[in-house]
Structures are given as C-alpha cells and as structure tokens.
TORKOL-4160 file (C-alpha; in steps of 0.2 Angstrom, whole numbers, padded with zeros to 4 digits, m for minus):
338
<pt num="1" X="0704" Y="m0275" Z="0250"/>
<pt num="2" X="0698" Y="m0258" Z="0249"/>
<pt num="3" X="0691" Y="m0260" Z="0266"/>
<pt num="4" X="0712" Y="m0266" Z="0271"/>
<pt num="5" X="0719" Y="m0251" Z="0264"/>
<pt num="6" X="0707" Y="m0237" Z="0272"/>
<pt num="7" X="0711" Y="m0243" Z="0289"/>
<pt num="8" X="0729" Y="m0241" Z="0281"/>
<pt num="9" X="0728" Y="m0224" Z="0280"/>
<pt num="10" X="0719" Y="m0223" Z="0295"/>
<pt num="11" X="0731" Y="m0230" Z="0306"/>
<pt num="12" X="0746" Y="m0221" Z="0300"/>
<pt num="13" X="0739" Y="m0203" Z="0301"/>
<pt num="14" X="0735" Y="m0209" Z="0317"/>
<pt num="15" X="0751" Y="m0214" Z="0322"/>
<pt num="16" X="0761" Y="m0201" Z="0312"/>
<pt num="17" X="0770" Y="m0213" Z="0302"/>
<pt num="18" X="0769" Y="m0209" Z="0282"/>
<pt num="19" X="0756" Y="m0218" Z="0274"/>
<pt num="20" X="0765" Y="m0221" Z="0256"/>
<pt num="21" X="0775" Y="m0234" Z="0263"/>
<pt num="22" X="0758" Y="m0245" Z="0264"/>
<pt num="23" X="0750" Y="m0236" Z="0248"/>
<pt num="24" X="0756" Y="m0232" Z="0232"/>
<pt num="25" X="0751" Y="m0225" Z="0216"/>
<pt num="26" X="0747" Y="m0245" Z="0209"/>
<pt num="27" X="0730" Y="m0254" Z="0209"/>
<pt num="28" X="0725" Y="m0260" Z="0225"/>
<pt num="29" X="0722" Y="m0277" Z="0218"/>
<pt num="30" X="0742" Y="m0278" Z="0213"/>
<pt num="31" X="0746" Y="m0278" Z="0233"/>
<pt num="32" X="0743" Y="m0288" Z="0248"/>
<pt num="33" X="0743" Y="m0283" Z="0265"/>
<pt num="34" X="0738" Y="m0297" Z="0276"/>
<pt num="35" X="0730" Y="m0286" Z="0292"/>
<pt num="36" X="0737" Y="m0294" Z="0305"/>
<pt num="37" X="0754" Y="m0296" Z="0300"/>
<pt num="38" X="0752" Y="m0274" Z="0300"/>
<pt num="39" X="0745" Y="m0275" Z="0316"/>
<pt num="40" X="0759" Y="m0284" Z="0324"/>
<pt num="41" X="0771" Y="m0273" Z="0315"/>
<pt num="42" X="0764" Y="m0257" Z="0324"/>
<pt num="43" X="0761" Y="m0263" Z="0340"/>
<pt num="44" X="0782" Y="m0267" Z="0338"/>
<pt num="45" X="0786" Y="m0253" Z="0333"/>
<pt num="46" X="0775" Y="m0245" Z="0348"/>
<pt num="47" X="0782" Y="m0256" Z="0359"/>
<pt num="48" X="0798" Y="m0251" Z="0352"/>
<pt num="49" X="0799" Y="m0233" Z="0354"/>
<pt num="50" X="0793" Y="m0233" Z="0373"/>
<pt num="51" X="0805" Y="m0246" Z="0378"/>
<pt num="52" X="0818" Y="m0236" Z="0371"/>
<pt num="53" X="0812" Y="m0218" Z="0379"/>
<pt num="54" X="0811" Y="m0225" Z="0396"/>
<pt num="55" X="0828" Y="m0234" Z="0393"/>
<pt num="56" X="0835" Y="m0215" Z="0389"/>
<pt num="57" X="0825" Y="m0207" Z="0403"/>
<pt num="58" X="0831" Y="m0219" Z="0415"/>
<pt num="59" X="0850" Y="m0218" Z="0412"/>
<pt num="60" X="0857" Y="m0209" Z="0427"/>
<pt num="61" X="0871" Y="m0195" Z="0422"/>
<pt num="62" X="0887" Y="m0208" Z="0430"/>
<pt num="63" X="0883" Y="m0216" Z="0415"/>
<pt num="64" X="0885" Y="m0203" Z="0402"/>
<pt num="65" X="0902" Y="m0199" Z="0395"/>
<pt num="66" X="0909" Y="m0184" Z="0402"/>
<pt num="67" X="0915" Y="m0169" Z="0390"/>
<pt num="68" X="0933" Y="m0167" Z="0384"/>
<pt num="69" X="0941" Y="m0154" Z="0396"/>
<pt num="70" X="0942" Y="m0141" Z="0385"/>
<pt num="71" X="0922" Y="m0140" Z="0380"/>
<pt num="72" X="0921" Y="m0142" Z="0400"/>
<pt num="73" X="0931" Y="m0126" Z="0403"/>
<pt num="74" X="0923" Y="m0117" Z="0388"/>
<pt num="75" X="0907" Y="m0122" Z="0395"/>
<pt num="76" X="0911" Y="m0115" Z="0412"/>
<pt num="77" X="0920" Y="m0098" Z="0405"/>
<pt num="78" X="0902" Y="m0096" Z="0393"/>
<pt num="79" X="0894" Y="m0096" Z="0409"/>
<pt num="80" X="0902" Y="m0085" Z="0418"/>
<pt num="81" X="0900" Y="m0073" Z="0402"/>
<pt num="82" X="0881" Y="m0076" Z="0405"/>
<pt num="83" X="0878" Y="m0071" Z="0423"/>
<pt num="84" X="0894" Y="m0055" Z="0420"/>
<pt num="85" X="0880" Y="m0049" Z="0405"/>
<pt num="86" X="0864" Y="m0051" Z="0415"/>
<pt num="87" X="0855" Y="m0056" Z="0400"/>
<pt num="88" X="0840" Y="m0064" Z="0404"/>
<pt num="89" X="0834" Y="m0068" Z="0385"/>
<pt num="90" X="0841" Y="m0064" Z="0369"/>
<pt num="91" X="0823" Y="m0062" Z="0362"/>
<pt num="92" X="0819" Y="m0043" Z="0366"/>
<pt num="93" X="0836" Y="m0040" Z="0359"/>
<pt num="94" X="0838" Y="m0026" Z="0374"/>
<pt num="95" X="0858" Y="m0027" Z="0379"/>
<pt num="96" X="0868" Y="m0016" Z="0388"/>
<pt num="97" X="0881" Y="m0007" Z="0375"/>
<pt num="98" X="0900" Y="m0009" Z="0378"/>
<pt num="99" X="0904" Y="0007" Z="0387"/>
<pt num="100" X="0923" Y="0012" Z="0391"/>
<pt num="101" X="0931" Y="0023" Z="0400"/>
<pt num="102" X="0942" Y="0038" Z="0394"/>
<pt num="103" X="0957" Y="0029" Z="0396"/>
<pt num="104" X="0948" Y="0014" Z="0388"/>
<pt num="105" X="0943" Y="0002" Z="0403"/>
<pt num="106" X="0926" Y="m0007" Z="0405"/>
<pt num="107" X="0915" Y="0008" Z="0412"/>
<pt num="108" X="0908" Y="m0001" Z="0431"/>
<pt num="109" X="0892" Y="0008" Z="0432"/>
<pt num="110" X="0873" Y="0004" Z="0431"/>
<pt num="111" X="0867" Y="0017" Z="0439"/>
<pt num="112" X="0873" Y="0033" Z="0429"/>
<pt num="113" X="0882" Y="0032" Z="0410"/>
<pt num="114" X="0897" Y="0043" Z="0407"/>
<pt num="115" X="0887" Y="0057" Z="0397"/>
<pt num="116" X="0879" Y="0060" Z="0415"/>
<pt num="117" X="0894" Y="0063" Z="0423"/>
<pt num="118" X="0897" Y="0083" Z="0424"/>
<pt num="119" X="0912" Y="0093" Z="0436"/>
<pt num="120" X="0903" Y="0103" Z="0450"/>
<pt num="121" X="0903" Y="0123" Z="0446"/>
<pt num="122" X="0914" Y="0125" Z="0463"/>
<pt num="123" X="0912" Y="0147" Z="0461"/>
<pt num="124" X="0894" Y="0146" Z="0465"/>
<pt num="125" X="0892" Y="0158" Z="0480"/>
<pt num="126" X="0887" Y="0149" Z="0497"/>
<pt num="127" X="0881" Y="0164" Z="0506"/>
<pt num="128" X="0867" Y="0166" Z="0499"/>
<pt num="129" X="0851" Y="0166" Z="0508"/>
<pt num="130" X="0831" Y="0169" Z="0509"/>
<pt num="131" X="0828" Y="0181" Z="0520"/>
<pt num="132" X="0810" Y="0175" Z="0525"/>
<pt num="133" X="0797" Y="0188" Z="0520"/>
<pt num="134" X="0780" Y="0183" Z="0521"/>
<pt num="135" X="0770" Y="0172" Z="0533"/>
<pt num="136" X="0774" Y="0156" Z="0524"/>
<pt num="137" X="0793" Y="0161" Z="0523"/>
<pt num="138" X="0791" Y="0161" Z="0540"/>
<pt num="139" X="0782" Y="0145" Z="0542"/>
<pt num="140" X="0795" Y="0136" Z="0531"/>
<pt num="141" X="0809" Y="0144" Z="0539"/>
<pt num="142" X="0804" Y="0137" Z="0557"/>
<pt num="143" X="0802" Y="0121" Z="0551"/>
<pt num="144" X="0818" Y="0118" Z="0546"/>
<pt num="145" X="0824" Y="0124" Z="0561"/>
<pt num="146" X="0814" Y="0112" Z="0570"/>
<pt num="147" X="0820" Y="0099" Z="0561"/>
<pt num="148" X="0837" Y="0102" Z="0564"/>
<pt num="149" X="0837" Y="0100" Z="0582"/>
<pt num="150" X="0831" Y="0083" Z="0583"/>
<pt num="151" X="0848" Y="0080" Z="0571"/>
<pt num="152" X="0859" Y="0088" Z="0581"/>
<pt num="153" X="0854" Y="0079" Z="0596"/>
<pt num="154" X="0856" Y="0061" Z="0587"/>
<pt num="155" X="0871" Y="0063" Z="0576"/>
<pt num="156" X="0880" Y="0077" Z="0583"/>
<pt num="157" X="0897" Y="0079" Z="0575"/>
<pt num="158" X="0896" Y="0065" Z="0564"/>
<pt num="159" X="0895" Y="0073" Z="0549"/>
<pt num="160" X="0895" Y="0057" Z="0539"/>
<pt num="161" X="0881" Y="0048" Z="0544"/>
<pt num="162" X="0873" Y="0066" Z="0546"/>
<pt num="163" X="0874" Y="0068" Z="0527"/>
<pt num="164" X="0870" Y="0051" Z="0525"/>
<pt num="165" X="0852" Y="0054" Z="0532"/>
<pt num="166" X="0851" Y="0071" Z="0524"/>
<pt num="167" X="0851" Y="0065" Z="0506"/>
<pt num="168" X="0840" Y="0052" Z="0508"/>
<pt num="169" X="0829" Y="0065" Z="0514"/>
<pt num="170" X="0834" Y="0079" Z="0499"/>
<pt num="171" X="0831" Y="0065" Z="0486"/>
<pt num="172" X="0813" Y="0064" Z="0490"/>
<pt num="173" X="0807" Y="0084" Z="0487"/>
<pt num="174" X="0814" Y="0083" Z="0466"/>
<pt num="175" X="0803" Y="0065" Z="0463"/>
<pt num="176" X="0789" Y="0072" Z="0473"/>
<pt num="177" X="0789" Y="0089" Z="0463"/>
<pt num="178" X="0792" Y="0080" Z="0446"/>
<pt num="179" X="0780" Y="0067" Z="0448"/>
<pt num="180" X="0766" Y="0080" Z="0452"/>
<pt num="181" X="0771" Y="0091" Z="0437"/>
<pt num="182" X="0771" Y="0075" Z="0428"/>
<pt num="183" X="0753" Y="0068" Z="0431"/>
<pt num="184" X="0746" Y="0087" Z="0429"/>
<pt num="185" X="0755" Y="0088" Z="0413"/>
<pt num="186" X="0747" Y="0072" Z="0405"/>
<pt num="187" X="0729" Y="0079" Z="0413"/>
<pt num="188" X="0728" Y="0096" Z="0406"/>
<pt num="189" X="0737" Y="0094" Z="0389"/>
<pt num="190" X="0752" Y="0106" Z="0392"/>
<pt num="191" X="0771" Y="0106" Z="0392"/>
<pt num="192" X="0780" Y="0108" Z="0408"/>
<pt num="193" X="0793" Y="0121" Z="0402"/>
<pt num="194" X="0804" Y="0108" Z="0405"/>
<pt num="195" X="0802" Y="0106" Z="0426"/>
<pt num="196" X="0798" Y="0088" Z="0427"/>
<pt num="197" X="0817" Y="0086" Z="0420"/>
<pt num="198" X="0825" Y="0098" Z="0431"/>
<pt num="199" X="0815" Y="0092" Z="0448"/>
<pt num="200" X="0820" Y="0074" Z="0442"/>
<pt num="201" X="0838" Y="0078" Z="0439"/>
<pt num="202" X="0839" Y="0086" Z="0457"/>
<pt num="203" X="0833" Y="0070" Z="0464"/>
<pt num="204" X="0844" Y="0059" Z="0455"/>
<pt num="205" X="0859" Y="0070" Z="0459"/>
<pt num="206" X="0855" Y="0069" Z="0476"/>
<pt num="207" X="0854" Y="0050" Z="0476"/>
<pt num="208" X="0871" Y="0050" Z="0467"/>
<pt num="209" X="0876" Y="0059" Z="0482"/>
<pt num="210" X="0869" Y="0046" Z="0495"/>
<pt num="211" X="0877" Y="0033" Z="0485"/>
<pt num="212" X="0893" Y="0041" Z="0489"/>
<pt num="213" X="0890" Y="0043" Z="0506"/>
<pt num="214" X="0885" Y="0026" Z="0510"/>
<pt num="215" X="0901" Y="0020" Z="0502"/>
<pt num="216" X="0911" Y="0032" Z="0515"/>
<pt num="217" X="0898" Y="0029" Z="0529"/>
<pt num="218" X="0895" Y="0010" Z="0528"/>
<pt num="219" X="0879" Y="0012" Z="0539"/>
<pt num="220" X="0873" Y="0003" Z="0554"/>
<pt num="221" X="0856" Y="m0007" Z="0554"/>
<pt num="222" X="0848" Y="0005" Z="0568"/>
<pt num="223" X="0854" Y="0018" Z="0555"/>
<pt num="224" X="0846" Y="0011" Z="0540"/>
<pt num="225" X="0831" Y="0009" Z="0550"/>
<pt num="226" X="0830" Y="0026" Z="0553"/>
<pt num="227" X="0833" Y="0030" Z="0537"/>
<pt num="228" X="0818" Y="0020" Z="0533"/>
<pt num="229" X="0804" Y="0027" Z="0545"/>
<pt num="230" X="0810" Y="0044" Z="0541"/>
<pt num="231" X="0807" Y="0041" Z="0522"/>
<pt num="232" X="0789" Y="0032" Z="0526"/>
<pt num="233" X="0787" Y="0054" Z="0537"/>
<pt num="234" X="0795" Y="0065" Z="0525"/>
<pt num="235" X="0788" Y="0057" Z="0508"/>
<pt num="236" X="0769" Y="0058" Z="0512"/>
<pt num="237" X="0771" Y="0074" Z="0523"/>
<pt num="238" X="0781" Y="0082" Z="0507"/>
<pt num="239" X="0766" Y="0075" Z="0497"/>
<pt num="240" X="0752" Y="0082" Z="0505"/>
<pt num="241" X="0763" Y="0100" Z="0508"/>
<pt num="242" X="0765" Y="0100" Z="0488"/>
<pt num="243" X="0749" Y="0097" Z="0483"/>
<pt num="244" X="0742" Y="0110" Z="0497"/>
<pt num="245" X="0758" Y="0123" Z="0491"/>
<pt num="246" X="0770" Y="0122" Z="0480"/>
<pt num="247" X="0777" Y="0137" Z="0483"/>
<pt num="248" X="0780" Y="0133" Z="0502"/>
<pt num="249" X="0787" Y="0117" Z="0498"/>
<pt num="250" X="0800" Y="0121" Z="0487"/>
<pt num="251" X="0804" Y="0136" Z="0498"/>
<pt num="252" X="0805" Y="0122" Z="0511"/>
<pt num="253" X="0818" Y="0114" Z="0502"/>
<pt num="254" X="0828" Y="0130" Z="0497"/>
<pt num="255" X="0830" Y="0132" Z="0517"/>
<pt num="256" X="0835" Y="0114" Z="0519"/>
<pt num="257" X="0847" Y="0115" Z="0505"/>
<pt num="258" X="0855" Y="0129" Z="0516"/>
<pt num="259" X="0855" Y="0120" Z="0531"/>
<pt num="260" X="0864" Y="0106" Z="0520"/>
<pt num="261" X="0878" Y="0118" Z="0517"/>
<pt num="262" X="0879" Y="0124" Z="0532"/>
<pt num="263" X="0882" Y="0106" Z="0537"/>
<pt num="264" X="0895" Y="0102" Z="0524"/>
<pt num="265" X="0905" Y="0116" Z="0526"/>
<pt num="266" X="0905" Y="0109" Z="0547"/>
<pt num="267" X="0911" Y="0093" Z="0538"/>
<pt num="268" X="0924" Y="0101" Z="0528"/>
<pt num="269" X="0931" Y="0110" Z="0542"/>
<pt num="270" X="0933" Y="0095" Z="0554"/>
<pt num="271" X="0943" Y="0087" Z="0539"/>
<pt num="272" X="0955" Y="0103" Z="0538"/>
<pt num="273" X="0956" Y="0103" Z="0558"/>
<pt num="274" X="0961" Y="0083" Z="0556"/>
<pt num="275" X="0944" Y="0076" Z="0567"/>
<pt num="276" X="0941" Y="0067" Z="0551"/>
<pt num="277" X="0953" Y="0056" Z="0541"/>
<pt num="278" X="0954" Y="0063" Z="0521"/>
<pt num="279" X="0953" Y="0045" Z="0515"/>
<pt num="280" X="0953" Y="0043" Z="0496"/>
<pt num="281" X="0938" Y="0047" Z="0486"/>
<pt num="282" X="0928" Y="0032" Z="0480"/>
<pt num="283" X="0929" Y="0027" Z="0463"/>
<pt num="284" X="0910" Y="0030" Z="0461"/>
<pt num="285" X="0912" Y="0049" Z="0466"/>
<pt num="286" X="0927" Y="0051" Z="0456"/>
<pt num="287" X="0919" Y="0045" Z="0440"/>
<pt num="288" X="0902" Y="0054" Z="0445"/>
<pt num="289" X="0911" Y="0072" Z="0447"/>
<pt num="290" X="0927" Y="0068" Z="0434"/>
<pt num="291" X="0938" Y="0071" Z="0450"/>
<pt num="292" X="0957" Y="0067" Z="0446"/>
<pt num="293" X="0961" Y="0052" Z="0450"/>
<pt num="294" X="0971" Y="0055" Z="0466"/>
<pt num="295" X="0953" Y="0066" Z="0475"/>
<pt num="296" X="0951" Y="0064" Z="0493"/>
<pt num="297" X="0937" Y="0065" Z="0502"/>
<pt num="298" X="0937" Y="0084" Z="0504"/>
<pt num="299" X="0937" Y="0086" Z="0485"/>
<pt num="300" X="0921" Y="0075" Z="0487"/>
<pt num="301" X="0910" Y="0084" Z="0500"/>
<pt num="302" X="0915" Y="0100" Z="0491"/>
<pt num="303" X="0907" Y="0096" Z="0474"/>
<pt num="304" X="0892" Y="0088" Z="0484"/>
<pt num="305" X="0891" Y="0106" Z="0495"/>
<pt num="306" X="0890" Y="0116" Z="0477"/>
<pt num="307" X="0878" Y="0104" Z="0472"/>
<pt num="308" X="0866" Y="0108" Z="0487"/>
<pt num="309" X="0869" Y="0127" Z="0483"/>
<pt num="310" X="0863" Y="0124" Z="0464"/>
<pt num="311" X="0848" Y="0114" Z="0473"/>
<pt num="312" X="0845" Y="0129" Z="0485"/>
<pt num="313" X="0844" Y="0142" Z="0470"/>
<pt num="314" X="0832" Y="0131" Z="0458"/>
<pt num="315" X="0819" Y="0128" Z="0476"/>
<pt num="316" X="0819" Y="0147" Z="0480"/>
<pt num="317" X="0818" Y="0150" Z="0461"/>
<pt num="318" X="0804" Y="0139" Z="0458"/>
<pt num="319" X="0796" Y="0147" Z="0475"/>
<pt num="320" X="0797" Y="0166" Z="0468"/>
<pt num="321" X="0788" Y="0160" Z="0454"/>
<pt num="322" X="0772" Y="0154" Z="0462"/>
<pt num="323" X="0774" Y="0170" Z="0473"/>
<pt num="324" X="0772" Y="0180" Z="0457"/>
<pt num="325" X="0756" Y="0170" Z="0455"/>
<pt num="326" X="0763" Y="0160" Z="0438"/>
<pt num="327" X="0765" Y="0143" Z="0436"/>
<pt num="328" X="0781" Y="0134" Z="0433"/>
<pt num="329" X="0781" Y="0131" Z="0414"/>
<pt num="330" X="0778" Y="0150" Z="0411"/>
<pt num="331" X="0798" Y="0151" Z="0417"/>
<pt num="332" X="0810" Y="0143" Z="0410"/>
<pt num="333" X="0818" Y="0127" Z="0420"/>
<pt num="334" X="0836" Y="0126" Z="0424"/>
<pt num="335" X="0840" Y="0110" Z="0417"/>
<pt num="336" X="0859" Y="0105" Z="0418"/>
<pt num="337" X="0860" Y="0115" Z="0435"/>
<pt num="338" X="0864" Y="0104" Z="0446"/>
C-alpha cells in the first residue's frame, strides 16, 4: 500500500493534477486505491483534454458567434484610436501628451511643439556683408560664387525649387558644426558655451524651412534625386572642411547665407511683379512663424529670408571668433537667434 500511494503522488505532480484528491491526512490502511482502476482514470482524463483542444483548435471562425453590433463598432472605433495614437506598447509608459492649439484644436505636428514656435525678427538688416579680408575670406568668398553658377544654369528663375535645394543644403553646416562641438566636448571635459545648441537650432530651423518648401514645391523625382547626390557632396566636403577650419567653414556659410537672401529677395520680387502666384501659406509655416491665419506665401519667404540673415550673423560671428585665435565656448552663443 505504501508502495500504491507513492506512485500516487508521483503521477499527480507529474501530471499537474492535486494530489490531495488521492491522499489525505487518514491512515493509508483506512483507503483503497485499486491501481488500475487510477490508471484508466488518467489516461481518460489525458485522452480527454487533448480531444477536447484539438476540437477547439479545429473550429474554423464560420463557426463562432459573431459579436453584437455595437461591441463590433466599438471594437472597430478602439482600433482606430490605436493606430491615430501610434502607441506601439503601453509598457515603457512613453505617450505623446494632449497638446492644443491656442484656440483649443488638436495641435497636428510631430515634428516641432508649440513652445518651438517663435515670430521672425523682420527688422534685421539684409544689407549686411563680409567684405572678404584675408586669404581664406577670399577662398570662401569664390566658392560660393562658384557654386552659384551651376544653380543658376539648372534652376534659373524658379525660385521654389531653388530654395528647395538650398535648405537641404543649409541644413547640413548647423548638424555638422554641433556634432563636432559635441564629440570634442565629451572628449576634453568642457562646456560648449552653449554652441552645440545654437548650431543645432540653425539646422533645425533650416529643415523647418525645407519642410515649408517642399509643401509649396511638391518636387519632382529627378529633383529629389539631386537633392540626394548633393547631400552625399556637401556633407563630407563640409565635414572634412570643419575639421581642417572651422573658421572657413562657418565663414563659408555666412557667404551662403548671403547668397540665400540674395535669392529670396529675387523670389519676393517675382511675387510683387505677379510671375509667381501668392497662394496661401501652409498651415505648417503658419503655426511655425505664428503668421495670421490669412498669410500668404510672401509673408512666408519673408520670415524665411530674416531667418537666413540671423543664420548669416551667427556663421560670420562664430568665424571672427576663431580669427581672434579663441575657441567658440570662450564667447557666448546666440541661442534663440534664429
């Protein structure tokens, strides 16, 4: 008997079933368990529960009862919800907060929040400019002019697409600079004097500003392929040029900056003179700028030209400084000057 009720036990930690059933707190010798009678119970009850899981996992879904209507529809409206949120797991507990607008809509935009929204300091001057000095004033100065031609030549008076290709250009000298000042910050131990920030809001603003222009432009695919070869050029070139000089790159970009508002100002003029429709701002630049809600397309390139003049200070500023033979962080950065 005491043989019989170890393989009790046995068997029903083996099959997960609780073993009290089969023992109890009484003497062994008060119960019988005749073995095979048990045995035919548990190959049943095996038997039992894989009949019945390939019966569920059989069942094809005609056969299952179709939800009420209403727990259809709520089901359909919960999924909706799901892919209008973008959640991909609740676990991390990251979620987008519930931004509105002023006037209390949904605010639309990923990529910039309402507290980086600014309105363009139109009374900057836009005559300023670098008369070129030294040897690498010189150098820089000629390149740009060099460049321009080639732009000239393949856009002409289509200042849209111009601009277009000019600020996926412009966004690249801001990340460049910031990420250099970034890795040589983390190498020697030392603040930036706040550069990293003010090259890194340059080349976000100017990305804002090609995210404009490719809602009024709606490039071509040659176009885009341009755009994409003269990235692969200009990022490695302004690469190598930083870590070479910084003080010629940025005065590099203080010239392009120029020639950027040189350009837009040819834009402007072609919308005045009528060669260019004044179509309605999109929303994107209105909520970008704060333009009233009735801004044209003037209103936008004119915010966009006092941005590049803001860009053009901050390049020839940062160049003056490695002129003087300092480095960036011993002058303060002009963060907020777009």
């Amino acid at each position: 008997m005491n043989r019989i009720a170890a393989r009790s036990v046995a068997g029903a930690l083996r099959h997960g079933r609780n073993f009290n059933r089969h023992i109890s707190t009484t003497p062994v010798a008060a119960r019988t368990l005749d073995t095979a009678d048990y045995l035919n119970r548990q190959n049943a009850t095996a038997f039992g529960s894989f009949y019945s899981s390939r019966m569920m996992s059989s069942v094809t879904p005609s056969f299952q009862t179709p939800p009420p209507p209403a727990e259809k529809d709520q089901k359909e409206s919960s999924a909706s919800d799901a892919k209008k949120d973008a959640v991909v797991s609740h676990y991390w507990g990251i979620k987008r907060p519930e931004i509105k607008r002023e006037d209390g809509s949904e605010w639309p935009w990923n990529c910039f929040m309402p507290w980086e929204t600014y309105q363009a300091d139109l009374s900057i001057d836009l005559s300023k400019h670098h008369v070129p000095k030294t040897f690498l004033d010189k150098v820089a100065y000629r390149t740009v002019k060099l460049l321009r031609i080639p732009t000239d030549i393949f856009f002409q008076r289509r200042y849209g697409c111009r601009a277009m290709m000019l600020e996926t250009v412009a966004a690249v000298p801001g990340m460049v600079g910031g990420m250099l000042l970034h890795l040589r910050s983390l190498r020697k131990f030392q603040q930036s004097g706040g550069w990293i920030k003010a090259l890194l809001e340059e080349a976000e603003n100017e990305r804002m500003h090609l995210m404009t222009m490719v809602e009024l432009v709606k490039p071509a695919w040659y176009e885009r392929l341009l755009v994409l070869t003269v990235q692969g050029v200009f990022f490695n070139a302004f690469f190598v040029l930083y870590m070479i000089s910084p003080k010629l790159a940025h005065r590099v970009v203080g010239y392009l900056e120029e020639e950027a508002i040189h350009s837009y100002t040819e834009y402007l003029k072609d919308i005045d003179g009528g060669k260019i429709e004044n179509v309605p701002a999109p929303a994107i630049a209105i909520d970008y700028w704060r333009l009233p809600k009735d801004a044209t397309l003037k209103d936008v390139i004119t915010v966009i030209r006092a941005d590049e003049a803001h860009h053009r200070d901050v390049n020839h500023f940062a160049s003056d400084i490695h002129y003087q033979g300092k480095e960036l962080r011993e002058a303060p950065a002009p963060v907020g000057y777009h």
